[in-house]
C-alpha positions in Angstrom: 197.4 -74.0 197.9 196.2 -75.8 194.6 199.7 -76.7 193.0 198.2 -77.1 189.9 198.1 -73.6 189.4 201.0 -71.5 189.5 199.2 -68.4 189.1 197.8 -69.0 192.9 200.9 -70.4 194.8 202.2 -69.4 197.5 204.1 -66.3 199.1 203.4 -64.8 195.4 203.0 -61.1 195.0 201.5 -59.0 192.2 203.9 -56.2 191.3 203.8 -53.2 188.8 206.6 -52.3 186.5 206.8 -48.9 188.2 207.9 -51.1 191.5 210.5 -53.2 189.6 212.1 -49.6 188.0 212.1 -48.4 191.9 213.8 -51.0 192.8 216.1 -51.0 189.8 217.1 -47.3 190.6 217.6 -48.2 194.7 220.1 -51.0 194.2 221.5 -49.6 190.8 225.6 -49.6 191.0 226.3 -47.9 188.0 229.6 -45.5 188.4 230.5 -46.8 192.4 233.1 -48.6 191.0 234.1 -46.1 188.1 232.4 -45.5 184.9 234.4 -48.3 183.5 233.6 -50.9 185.9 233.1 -54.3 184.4 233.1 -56.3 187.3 230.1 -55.0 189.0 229.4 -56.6 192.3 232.7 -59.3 192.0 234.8 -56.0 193.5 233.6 -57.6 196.6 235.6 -60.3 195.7 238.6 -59.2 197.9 241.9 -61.1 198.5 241.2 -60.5 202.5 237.5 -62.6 202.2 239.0 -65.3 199.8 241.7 -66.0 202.7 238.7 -65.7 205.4 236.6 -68.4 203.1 239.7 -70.6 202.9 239.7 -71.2 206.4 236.3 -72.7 206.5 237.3 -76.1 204.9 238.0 -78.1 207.4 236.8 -81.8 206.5 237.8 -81.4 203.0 234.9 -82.4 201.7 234.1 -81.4 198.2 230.6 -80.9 196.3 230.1 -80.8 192.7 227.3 -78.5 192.0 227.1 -79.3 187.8 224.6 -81.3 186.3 226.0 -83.8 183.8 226.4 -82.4 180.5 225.0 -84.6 178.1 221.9 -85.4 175.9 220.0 -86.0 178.8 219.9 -82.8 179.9 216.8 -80.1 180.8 216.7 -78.3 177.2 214.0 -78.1 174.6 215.7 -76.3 172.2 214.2 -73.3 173.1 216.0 -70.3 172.1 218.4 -72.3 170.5 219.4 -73.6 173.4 219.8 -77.7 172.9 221.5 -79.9 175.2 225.2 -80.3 175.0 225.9 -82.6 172.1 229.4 -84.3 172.5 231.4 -86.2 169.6 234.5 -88.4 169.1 236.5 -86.8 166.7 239.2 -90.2 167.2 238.5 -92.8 169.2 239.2 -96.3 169.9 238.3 -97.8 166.3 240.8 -95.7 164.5 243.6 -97.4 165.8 245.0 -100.8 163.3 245.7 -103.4 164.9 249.4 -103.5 166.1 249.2 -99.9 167.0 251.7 -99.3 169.8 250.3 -96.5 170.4 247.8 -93.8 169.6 245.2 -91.0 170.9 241.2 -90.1 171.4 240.2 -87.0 170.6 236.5 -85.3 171.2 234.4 -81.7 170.5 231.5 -80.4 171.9 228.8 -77.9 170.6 227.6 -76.2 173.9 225.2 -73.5 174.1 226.3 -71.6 176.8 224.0 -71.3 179.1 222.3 -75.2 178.7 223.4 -76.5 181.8 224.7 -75.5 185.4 225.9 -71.9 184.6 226.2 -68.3 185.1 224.9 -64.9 183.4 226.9 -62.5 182.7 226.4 -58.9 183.3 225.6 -58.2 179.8 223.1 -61.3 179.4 220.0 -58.9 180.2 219.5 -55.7 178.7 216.7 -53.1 180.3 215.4 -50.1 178.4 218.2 -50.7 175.9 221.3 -50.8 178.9 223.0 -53.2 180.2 224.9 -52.7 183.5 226.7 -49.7 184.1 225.0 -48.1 181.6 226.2 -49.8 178.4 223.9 -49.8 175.3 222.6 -52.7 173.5 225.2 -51.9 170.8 228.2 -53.5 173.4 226.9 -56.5 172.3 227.6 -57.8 169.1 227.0 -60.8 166.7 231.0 -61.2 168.0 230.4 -61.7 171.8 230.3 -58.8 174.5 232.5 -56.1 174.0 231.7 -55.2 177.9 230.8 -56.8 180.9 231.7 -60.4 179.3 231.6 -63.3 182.0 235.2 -63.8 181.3 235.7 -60.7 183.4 234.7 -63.1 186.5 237.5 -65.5 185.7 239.7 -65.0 189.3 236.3 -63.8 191.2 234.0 -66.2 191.7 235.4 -67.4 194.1 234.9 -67.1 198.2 232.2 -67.8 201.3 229.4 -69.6 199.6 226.2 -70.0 201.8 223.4 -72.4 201.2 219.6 -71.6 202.4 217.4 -74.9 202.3 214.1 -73.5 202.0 211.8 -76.4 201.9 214.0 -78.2 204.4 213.2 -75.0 207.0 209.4 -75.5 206.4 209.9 -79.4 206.9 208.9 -79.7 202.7 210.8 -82.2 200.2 210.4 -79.1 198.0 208.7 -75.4 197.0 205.8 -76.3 194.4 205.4 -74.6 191.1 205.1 -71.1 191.1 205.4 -70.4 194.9 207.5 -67.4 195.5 210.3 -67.1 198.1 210.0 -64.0 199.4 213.1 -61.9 201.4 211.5 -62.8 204.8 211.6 -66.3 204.0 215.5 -66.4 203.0 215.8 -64.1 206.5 213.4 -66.6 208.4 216.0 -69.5 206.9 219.0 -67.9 207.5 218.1 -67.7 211.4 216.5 -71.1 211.4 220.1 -72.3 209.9 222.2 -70.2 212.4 223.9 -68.8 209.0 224.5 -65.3 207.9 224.8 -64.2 204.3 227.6 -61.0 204.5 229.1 -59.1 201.9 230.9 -60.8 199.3 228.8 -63.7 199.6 227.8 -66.2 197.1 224.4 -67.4 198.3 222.8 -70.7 197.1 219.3 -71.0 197.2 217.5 -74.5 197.2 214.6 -74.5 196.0 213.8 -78.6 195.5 212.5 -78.5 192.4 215.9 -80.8 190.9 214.6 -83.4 193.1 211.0 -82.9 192.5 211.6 -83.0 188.8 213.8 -86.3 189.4 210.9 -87.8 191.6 208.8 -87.3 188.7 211.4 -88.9 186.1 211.7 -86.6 184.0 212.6 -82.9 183.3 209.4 -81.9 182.0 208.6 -78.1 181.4 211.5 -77.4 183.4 213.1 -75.4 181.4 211.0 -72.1 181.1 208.0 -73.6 182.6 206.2 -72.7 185.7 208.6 -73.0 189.0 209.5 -71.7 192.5 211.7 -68.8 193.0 212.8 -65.7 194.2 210.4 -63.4 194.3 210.8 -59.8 193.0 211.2 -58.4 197.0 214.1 -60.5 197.4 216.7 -57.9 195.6 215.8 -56.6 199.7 217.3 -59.2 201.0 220.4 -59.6 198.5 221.6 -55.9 197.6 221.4 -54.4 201.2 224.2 -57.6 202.0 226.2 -56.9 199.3 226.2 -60.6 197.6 228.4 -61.0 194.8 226.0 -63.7 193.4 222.8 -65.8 193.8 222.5 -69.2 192.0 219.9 -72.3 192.7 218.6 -75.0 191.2 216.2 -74.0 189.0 216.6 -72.7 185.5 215.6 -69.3 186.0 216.5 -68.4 189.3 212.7 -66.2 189.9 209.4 -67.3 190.3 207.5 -68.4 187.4 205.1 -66.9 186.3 206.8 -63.7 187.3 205.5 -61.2 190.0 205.5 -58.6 187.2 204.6 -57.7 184.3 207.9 -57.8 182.7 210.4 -60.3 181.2 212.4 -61.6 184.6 212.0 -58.5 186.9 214.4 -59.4 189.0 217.7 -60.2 186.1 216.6 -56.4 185.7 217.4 -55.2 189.0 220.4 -57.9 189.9 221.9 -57.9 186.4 221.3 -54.9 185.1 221.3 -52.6 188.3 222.9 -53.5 190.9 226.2 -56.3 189.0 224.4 -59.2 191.1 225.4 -62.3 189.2 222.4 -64.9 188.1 223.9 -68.4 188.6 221.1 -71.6 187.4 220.3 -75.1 187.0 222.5 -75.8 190.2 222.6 -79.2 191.8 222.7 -78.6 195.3 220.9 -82.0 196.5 224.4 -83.9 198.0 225.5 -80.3 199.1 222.6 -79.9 201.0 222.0 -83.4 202.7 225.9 -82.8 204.0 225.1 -79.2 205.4 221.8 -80.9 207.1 223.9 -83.3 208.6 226.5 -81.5 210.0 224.8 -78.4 210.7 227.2 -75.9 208.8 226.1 -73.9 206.0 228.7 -72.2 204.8 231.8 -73.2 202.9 234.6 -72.1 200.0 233.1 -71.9 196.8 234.5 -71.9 193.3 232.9 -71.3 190.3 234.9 -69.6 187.7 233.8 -69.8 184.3 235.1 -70.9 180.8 237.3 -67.7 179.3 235.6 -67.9 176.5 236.4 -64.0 175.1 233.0 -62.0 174.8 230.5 -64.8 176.2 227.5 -64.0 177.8 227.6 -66.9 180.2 229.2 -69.5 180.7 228.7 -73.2 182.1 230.8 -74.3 184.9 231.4 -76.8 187.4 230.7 -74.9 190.7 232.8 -76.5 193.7 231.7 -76.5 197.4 234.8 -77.4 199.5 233.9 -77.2 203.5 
């Protein structure tokens, strides 16, 4: 494979839109939870598999999965979407001399989705819907008037499950471009001795955080050309009835996309079947601990901000195992 070109990397797959809208249609949820449903795939959030995922911490070991957010972050600016810029609206130096006592005080500005996040149901619209069938007009220059991320504020939470795919293919990580494909998450899954079940949160590692770090710098990493899930992969996820799918890169699918469509598979995941998109995960020290001790699977939390109408939100995704 010639890494230098995206266009001919590996496990990539040229799809039409007609295949995307099939797939759209086969995993589409719309009205199996009630034509008000909100929630979408987090119904499989139950109280029974939060108790079972509680019981898989046993070391009490815990994994940050956030980046830092900072100025030194992966954005361009790009859609408006600058790194987090953080101020002190009182610190240190506005306290006289002879103080006894006194306070700091801080603000951010924070697009939402500029660091480790989630998208919201109602981030990606398809043919003018959202999921469940909303129009574009739920969405307003006031937030999301459906299907907001706040309404995954008690659900994301339960079994998370990383797949390492370089590390099954004996790789430091997937090259620009390549496409994972649902065989290879199956082909990992067995080669970890994990299963991904319903209700799930899986975590897919794709390397290119610490290829990006190996290099020095984030580059073109935001929006530029990068491993991913493949288009098939909705296969894979809907049939088991995942709640959500994050990694580490910053646009979960294969770029260039297998289609010719803006992100063919936020249509089928987001719009279709309530999958939730979670990106720019740092899974590196989760991953090394999962290689070392063999297990794969662990309680995860990631509940976003409640920030009323978002579209996404960042967060600070916990592994506990």
């Amino acid at each position: 494979m010639n890494s230098s070109d995206p266009a001919a990397a590996a496990g990539r797959r040229v799809h039409s839109r007609e295949h995307v809208d099939s797939l759209a249609l086969r995993y589409r949820t719309w009205g199996r939870w009630g034509a008000d449903d909100e929630l979408g795939a987090a119904n499989l959030s139950t109280p029974e598999r939060v108790r079972a995922a509680a019981g898989l911490v046993r070391r009490g070991a815990v994994f940050s999965l956030a980046l830092p957010m900072d100025g030194d972050g992966p954005m361009t600016g790009r859609n408006g979407r600058v790194n987090p810029q953080h101020v002190m609206l009182r610190d240190g130096g506005d306290m006289a001399d002879g103080d006894v006592q006194g306070y700091t005080d801080d603000a951010v500005y924070l697009p939402l989705q500029a660091s480790t996040q989630w998208d919201a149901l109602c981030h990606f619209l398809h043919e003018g819907r959202a999921y469940n069938g909303r129009d574009r007009d739920s969405v307003t220059s006031r937030g999301a008037r459906y299907n907001s991320i706040t309404n995954l504020a008690d659900k994301a939470i339960g079994r998370g499950v990383l797949l390492d795919l370089p590390a099954a293919s004996g790789r430091p990580w997937l090259e620009p471009g390549e496409a994972v494909q649902p065989e290879d998450l199956a082909r990992c899954a067995a080669h970890q001795g994990v299963e991904v079940r319903e209700g799930d949160f899986l975590l897919v590692r794709t390397g290119e955080m610490a290829r990006r770090r190996s290099a020095g710098g984030w580059g073109d990493y935001a929006g530029g050309p990068a491993p991913g899930l493949g288009v098939d992969c909705a296969e894979f996820l809907c049939p088991r009835g995942v709640v959500g799918v994050a990694s580490d890169t910053w646009g979960l699918e294969a770029i260039p996309y297998e289609a010719p469509l803006l992100a063919p598979l936020h249509v089928i995941l987001l719009v279709n079947a309530g999958v939730y998109i979670g990106e720019m995960w740092d899974l590196e020290a989760l991953a090394r601990d999962c290689a070392s001790d063999g297990v794969w699977d662990f309680l995860l939390t990631a509940a976003p901000l409640t920030i009323t109408g978002a579209v996404g939100s960042p967060l600070n995704p916990l592994a506990v195992k």
